[in-house]
C-alpha positions as CSV (number, residue, x, y, z in Angstrom):
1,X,29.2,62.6,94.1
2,X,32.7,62.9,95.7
3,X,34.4,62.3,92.1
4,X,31.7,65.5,91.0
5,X,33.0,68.2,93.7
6,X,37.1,67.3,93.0
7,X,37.3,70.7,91.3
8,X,36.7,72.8,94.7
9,X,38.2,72.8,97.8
10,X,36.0,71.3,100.8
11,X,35.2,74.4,102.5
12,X,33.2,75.5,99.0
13,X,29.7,75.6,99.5
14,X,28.3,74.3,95.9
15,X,24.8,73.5,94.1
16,X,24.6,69.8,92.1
17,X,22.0,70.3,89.3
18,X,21.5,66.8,87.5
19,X,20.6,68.1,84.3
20,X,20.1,64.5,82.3
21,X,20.2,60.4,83.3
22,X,19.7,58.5,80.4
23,X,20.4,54.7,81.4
24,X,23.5,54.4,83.0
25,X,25.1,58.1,82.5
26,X,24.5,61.3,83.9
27,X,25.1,64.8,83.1
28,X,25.8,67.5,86.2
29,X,26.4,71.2,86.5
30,X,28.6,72.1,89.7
31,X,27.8,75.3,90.6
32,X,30.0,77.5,93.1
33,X,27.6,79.2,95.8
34,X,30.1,80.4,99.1
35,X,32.9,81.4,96.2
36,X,33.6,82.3,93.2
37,X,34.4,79.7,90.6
38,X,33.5,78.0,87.0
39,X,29.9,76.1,86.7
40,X,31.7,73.0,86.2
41,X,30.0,70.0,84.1
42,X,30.8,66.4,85.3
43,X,29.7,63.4,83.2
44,X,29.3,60.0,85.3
45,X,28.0,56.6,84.4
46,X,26.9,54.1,87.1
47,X,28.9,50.9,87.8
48,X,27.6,47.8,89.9
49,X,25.2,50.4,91.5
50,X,27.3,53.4,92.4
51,X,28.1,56.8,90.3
52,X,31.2,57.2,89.4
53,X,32.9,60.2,87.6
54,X,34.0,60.1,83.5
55,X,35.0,63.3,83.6
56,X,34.7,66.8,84.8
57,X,35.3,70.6,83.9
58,X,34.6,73.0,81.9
59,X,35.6,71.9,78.3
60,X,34.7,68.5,78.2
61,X,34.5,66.5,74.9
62,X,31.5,64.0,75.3
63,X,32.4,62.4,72.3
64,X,35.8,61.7,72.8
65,X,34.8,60.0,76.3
66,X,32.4,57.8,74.8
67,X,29.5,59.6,76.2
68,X,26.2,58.3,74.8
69,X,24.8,61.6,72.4
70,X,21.7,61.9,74.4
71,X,23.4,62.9,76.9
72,X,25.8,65.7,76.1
């Protein structure tokens, strides 16, 4: 989940909702509790066993990253 917290600085105290897995992708919400801040989404996809970030923000096109539509 490193890749999923990039947007804050370390001493920001933040909630990870998994909102979807379908297969080998993920959908996240980052959400900002000791600061204020965006709800950030982060789209991952596992690779030999570990999650790894596809990409993250606010304005994110799914499609354009090759995000499977079930999981946007």
């Amino acid at each position: 989940m490193d890749y999923a917290l990039e947007g804050y600085p370390s001493s920001v105290k933040v909630r990870i909702t998994v909102i979807k897995i379908i297969g080998d992708y993920a959908k996240v919400l980052i959400t900002p509790l000791s600061a204020p801040g965006d709800i950030l989404t982060a789209y991952m996809r596992k690779v030999n066993g570990q999650w790894v970030g596809i990409d993250i923000g606010t304005g994110i096109n799914a499609q354009e990253e090759g995000i499977p539509k079930e999981v946007w």
